[in-house]
C-alpha positions as CSV (number, residue, x, y, z in Angstrom):
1,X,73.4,153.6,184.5
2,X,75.0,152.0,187.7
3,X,73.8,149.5,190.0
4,X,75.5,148.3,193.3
5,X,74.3,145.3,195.3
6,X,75.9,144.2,198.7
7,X,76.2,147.6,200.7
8,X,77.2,147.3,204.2
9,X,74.4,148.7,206.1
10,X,74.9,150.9,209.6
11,X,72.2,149.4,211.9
12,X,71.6,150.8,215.1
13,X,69.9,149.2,217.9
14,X,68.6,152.9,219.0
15,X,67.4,154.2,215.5
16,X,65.3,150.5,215.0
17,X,63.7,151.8,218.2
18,X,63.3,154.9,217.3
19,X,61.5,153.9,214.0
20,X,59.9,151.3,216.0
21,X,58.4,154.3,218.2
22,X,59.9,153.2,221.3
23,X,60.3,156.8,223.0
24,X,60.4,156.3,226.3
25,X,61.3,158.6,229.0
26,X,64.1,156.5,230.7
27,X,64.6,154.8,228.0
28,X,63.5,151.2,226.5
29,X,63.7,148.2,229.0
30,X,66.4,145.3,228.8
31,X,63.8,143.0,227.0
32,X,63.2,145.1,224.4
33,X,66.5,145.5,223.8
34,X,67.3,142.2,223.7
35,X,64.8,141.3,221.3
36,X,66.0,144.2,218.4
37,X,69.5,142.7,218.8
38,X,68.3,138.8,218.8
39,X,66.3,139.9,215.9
40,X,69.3,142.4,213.9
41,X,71.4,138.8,214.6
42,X,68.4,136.6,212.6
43,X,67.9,138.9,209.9
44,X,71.8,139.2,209.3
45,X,72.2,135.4,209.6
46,X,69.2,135.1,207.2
47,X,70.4,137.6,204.8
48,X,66.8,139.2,204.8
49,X,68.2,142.1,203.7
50,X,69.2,142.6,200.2
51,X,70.7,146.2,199.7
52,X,70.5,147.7,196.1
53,X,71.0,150.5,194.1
54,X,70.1,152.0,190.7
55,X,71.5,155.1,189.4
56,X,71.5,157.0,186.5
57,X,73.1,160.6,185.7
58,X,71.4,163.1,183.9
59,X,72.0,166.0,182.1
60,X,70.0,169.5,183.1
61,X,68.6,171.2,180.0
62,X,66.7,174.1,181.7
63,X,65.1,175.0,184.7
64,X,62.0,176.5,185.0
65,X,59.8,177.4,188.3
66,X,57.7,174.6,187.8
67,X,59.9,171.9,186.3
68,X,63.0,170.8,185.4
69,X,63.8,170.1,181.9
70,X,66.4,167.4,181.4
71,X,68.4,166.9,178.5
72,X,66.6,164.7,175.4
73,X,63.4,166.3,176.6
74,X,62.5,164.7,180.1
75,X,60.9,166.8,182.8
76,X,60.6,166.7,186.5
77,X,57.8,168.4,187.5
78,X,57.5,170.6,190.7
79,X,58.6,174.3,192.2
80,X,60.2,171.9,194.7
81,X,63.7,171.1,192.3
82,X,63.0,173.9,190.0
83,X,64.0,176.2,193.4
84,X,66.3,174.0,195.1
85,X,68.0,172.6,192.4
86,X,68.7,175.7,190.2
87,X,72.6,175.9,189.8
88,X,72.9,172.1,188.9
89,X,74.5,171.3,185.4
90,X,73.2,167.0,186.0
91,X,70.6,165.3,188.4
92,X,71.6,162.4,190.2
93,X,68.6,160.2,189.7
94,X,68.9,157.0,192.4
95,X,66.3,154.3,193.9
96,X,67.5,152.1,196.7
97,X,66.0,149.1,198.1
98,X,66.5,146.5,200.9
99,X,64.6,143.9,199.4
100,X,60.8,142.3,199.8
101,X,62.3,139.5,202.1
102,X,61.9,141.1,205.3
103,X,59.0,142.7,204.9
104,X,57.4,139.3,203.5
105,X,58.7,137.9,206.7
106,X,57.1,140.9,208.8
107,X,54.2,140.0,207.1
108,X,53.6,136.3,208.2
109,X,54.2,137.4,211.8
110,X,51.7,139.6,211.5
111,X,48.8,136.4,210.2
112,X,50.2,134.7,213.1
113,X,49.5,137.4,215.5
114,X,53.2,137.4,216.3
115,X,52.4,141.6,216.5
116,X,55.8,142.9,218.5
117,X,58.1,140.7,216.2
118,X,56.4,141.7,213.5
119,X,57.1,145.5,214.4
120,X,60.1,145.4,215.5
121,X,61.2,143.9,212.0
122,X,59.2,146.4,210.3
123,X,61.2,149.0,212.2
124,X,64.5,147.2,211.2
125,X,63.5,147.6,207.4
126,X,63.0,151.5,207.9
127,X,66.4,151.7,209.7
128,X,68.1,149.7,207.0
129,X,66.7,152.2,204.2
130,X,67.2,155.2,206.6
131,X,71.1,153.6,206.0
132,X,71.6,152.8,202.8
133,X,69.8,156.2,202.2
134,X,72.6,157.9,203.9
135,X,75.0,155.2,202.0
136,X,73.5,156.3,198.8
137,X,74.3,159.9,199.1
138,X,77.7,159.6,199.7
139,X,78.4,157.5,196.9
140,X,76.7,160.0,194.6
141,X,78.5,162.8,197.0
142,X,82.0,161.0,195.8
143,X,80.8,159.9,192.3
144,X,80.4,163.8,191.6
145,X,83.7,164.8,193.6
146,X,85.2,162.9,190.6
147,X,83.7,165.7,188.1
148,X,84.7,168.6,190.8
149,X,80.7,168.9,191.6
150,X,79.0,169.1,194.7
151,X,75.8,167.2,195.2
152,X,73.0,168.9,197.2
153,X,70.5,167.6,199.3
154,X,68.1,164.7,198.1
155,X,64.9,165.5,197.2
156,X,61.9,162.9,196.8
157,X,58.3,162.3,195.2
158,X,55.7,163.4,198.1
159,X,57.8,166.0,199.3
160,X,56.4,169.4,199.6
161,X,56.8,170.9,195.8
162,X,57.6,167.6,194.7
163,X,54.4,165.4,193.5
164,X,54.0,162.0,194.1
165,X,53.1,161.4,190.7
166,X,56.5,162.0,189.4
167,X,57.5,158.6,191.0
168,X,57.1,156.2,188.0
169,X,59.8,159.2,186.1
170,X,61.9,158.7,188.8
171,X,62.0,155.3,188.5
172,X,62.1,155.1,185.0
173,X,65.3,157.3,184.8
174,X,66.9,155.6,187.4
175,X,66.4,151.7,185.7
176,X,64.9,150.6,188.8
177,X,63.5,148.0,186.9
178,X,67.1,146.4,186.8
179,X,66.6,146.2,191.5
180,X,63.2,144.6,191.3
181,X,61.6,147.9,192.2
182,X,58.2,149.0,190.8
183,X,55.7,151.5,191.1
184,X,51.8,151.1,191.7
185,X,49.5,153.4,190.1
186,X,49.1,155.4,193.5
187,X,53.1,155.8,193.3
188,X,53.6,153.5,196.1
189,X,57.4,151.7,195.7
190,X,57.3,147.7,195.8
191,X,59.1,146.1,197.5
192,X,57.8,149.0,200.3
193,X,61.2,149.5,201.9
194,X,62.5,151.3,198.7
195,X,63.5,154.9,198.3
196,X,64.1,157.4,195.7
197,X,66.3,159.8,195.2
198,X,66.7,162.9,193.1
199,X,70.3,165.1,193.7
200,X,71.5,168.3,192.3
201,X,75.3,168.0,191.1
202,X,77.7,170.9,190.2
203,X,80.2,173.2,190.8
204,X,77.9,176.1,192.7
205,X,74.9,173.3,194.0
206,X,75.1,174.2,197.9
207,X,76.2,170.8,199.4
208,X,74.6,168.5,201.8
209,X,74.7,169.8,205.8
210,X,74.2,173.5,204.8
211,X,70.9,175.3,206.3
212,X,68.8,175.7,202.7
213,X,69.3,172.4,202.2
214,X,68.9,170.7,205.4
215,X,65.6,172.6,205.9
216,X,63.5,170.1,202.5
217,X,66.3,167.1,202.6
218,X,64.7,163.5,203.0
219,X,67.6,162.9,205.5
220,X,66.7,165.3,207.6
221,X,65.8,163.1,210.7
222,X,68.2,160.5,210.4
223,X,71.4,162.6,208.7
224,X,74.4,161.6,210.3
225,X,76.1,165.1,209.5
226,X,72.9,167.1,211.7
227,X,73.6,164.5,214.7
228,X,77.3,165.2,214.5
229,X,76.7,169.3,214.9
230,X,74.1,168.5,217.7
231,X,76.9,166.5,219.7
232,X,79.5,169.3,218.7
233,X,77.0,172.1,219.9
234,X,76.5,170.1,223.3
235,X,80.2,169.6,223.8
236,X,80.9,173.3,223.1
């Protein structure tokens, strides 16, 4: 089991507005901006964001179309791995987290009716886990690199093929536990702003960025790699 604390996040002043659902036409005003960069400055200088990761590595036993099988008897259930997931010889089993801070602090602008702040650092949290989700598959990208793997596409509880109730598994394997991290009994993640993460690792797994995978991954609206190939098809 491995856990890292203290990633660098990537946040970007354009993707807190975008999960803030600031879409406008010509573009979000001065003031706005301002604010998501005043705010980005206070929750840096505050340290309201506490980045963390659990992993754990686990051994496929057998794949069948409606589970996978892990080895000393733990199964995943869903069509959703069992198809995607078929060549891998070990599951990369992570949750990430950014902490309860901010959204305690979300919270209490909220009761004092303090709505934009409170949105906008709502929107800050889900651009800080869109990150470290991003971090968090490049570190298990490298970790199985090691091995001569590649690591497919994550997949996570609530996806299509993929029930929700195999979240308190997921955690489970992954020691999330040792993050803070918990489960309720509707397999909702506390703290809130927490993610997990199921990849496929071996030598045949079809890696992240390729069309299969790209079409169920949980990155697929925030994957650096799929903005990269937009740009590149513009410039061509």
């Amino acid at each position: 089991m491995t856990v890292v604390r203290g990633i660098a996040l990537d946040l970007d002043t354009q993707e807190v507005l975008r999960r803030a659902g600031v879409r406008q036409p010509s573009g979000p005003s001065a003031p706005v901006v301002d604010a998501v960069a005043h705010l980005m400055a206070q929750v840096e200088a505050e340290r309201l964001l506490k980045p963390a990761v659990a992993c754990e590595t686990c051994a496929v036993a057998e794949v069948e179309p409606d589970h996978v099988r892990l080895q000393g008897g733990t199964m995943l259930l869903g069509p959703l791995l069992a198809s995607t997931l078929s060549s891998a010889t070990e599951l990369a089993v992570a949750v990430a987290t950014v902490g309860g801070d901010l959204e305690e602090e979300a919270s209490r602008c909220f009761r004092k009716n303090e709505a934009l702040r409170g949105l906008l650092l709502d929107a800050i949290g889900s651009a800080a886990v869109d990150s470290l989700t991003q971090k968090v598959a490049s570190l298990v990208s490298e970790a199985g690199a090691t091995k001569g793997y590649q690591a497919s596409c994550p997949a996570s509880p609530g996806m299509t093929g993929f029930p929700l109730s195999e979240q308190r598994e997921v955690l489970r394997l992954a020691h999330a536990d040792e993050i803070g991290v918990q489960v309720t009994g509707f397999g909702v993640m506390v703290p809130r702003k927490s993610v997990s993460l199921v990849f496929g690792l071996g030598p045949h797994v079809a890696g992240r960025g390729t069309t299969r995978g790209c079409a169920y991954c949980t990155l697929n609206r925030t994957c650096a790699q799929r903005r990269l190939k937009r740009t590149d098809a513009l410039i061509e």
